[in-house]
N, C-alpha and C positions, 0 to 999 in steps of 0.2 A: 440369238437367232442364227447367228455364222455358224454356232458348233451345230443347231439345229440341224440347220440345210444341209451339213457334210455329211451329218450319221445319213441322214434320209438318200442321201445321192449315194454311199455307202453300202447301203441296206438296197440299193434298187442295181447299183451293180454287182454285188454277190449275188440277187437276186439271177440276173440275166446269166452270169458266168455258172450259176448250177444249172439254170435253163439250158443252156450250150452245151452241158457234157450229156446231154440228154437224148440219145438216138431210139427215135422209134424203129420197127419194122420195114416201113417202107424206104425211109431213109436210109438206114441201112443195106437194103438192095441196091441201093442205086451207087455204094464207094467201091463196089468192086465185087470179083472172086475171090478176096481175102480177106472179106468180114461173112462171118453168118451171124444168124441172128436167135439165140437158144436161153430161155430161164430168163428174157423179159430183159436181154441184156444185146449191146451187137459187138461184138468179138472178133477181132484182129487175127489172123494167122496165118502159117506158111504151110505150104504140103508139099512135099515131095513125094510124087506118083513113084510106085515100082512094076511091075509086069501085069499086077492084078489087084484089085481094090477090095477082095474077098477076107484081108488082115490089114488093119491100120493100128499104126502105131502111136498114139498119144500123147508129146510130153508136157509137161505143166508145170512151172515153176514154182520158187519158193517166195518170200517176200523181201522185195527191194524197195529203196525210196520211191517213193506215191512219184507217178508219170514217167518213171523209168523205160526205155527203149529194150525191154525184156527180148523181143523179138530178133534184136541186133546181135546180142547173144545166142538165143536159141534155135534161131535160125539157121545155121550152120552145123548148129549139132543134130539136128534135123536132118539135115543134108548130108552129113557124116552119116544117121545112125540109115539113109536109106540106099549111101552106096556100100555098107556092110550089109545087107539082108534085101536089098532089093523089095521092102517091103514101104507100103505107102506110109510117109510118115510127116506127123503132125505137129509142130509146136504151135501153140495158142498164147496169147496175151489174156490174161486175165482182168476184170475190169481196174480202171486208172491206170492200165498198162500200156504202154504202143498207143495205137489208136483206137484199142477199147474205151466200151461206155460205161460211167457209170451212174443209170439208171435206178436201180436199184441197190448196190453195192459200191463200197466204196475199196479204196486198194489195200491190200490188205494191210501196209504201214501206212495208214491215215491217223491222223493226229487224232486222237480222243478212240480211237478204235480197238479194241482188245479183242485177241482170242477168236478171231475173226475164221482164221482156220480150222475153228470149233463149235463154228457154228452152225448149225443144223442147215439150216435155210442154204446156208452158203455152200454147205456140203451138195445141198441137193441141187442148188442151181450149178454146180460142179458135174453131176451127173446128167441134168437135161442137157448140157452141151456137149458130153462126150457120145451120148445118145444119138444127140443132133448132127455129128462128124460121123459116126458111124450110120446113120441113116442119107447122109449127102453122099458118103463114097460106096452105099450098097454093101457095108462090110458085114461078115457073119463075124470075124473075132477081132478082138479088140484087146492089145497091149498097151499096158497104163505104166510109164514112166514119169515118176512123180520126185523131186527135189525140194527137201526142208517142208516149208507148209503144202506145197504141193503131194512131198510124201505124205501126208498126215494124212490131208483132205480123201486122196486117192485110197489108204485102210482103209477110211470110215466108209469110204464109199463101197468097198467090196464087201460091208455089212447093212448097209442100207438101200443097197440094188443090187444083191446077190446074181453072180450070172451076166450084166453086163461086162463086166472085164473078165478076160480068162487069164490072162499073166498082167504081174504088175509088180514094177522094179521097184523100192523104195528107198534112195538116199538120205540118210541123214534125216528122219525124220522123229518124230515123236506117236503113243502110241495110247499113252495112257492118262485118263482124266488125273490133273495134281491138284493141290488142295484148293487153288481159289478156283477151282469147276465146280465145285461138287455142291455148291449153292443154287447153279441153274440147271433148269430142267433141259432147255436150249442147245447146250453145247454137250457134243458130242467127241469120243473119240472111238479107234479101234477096240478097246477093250469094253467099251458098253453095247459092240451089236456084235463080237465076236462068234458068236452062236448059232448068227442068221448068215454065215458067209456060205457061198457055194465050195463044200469040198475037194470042187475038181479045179477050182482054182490057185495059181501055180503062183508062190512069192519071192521074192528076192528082196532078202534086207541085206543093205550093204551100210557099211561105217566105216570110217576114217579114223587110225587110229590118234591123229593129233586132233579131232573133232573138239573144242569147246562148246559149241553150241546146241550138239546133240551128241550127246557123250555117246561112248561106244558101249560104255555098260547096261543103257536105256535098249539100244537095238537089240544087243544080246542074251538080256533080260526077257525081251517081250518075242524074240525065235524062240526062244526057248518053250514059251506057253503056247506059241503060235503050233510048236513040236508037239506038245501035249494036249493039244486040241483038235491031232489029226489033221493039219493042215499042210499040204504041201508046200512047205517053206525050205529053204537055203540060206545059209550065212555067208555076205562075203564081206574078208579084212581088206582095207586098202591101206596099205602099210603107208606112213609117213603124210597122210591126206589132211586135209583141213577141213571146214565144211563147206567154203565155198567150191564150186565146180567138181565137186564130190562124184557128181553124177557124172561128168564128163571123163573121169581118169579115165586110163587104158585098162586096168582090171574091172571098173565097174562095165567099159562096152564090151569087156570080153567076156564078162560073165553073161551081159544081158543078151550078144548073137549065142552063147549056147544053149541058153534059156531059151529064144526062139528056135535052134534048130534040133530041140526037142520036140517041136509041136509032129 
């Protein structure tokens, strides 16, 4: 009867505690100017304004331990990347992140969770929120700075909503379905929508060359067909990098302000 009553008092506090990560819309209006609320999700973020809100810049990270303070991080590089280009710029927390929700989605390193950066759905609630930022600051373009799964998510996305990003930096990411994909219909990556991307869309793949995690022969690999596909692509080495904070070296910001001050 003892072990009874624990599982059940158990089962009715997990209960309550998934109830709690659970932000509607309205709730979400009321924690501030730094949650929106986009893909059924409410989203934590920093913005740093620059002279015009006509180009926002986007970054979105890759995957850290589930309830990570992502924002503690990216928020400064935010702020970094908007007193180089005076352009408005974004980091977001992804849901399980900062004080995102999650509603629907869980973080991307949640226990029993796979591939989550591969997954269609996730892709797309990936795009109603960049959508969503670009519709809050009035922007016509839109730069997508994406890190490890954030890189990933951000390809796919420039094949599954062609034309919302016009430039988009991609550290350290991955590109291509491997073998335990290609069993789901589901999961997606850049090389399965390759075909529907908008060709005025401008890439930067950049790699590390001590990268283990996303080897530097994966990004060079997949420029190279990015090359053969008529894609306006760019390769950058960052000599002696790792894959953490990839996105952050001094050649990855220095490649991505001349990438902007080509627009």
């Amino acid at each position: 009867m003892g072990k009874s009553l624990l599982s059940f008092v158990s089962l009715v506090l997990l209960t309550l505690s998934l109830e709690a990560s659970k932000i509607d819309e309205t709730k979400c209006t009321t924690l501030g100017d730094n949650f929106v609320f986009a893909g059924g999700e409410c989203i934590e973020f920093r913005a740093f304004e620059g002279d015009s809100n006509e180009h926002i810049v986007v970054i979105v990270h890759g995957t850290w331990d589930e309830g990570t303070n992502t924002l503690g991080r990216y928020a400064p590089f935010a702020e970094t990347m908007n007193l180089n280009t005076d352009l408005t710029t974004i980091a977001v927390a992804l849901p399980g992140y900062s004080g995102s929700s999650t509603n629907n989605f869980s973080s991307l390193a949640h226990e029993g969770v796979k591939n989550l950066s591969a997954n269609e759905d996730y892709v797309l609630f990936l795009g109603e929120l960049v959508k969503t930022l670009k519709d809050k600051f009035k922007a016509i373009r839109v730069t997508y700075l994406g890190h490890s799964a954030g890189a990933r998510m951000g390809a796919t996305l420039t094949g599954l909503k062609p034309g919302l990003i016009q430039n988009i930096a991609l550290a350290g990411g991955k590109y291509i379905n491997d073998a335990d994909k290609k069993n789901s219909e589901s999961l997606v990556s850049l090389d399965n929508v390759i075909n529907n991307v908008d060709k005025d869309t401008k890439y930067l793949f950049i790699y590390g060359t001590e990268d283990k995690i996303s080897k530097p022969e994966e990004t060079i690999s997949y420029f190279k067909i990015a090359k053969a596909k008529g894609l306006k692509a760019k390769l950058i080495e960052v000599k002696g990098a790792e894959h953490i904070d990839l996105d952050m070296t001094d050649t990855s910001v220095e490649a991505i302000i001349e990438m902007l001050e080509e627009e």
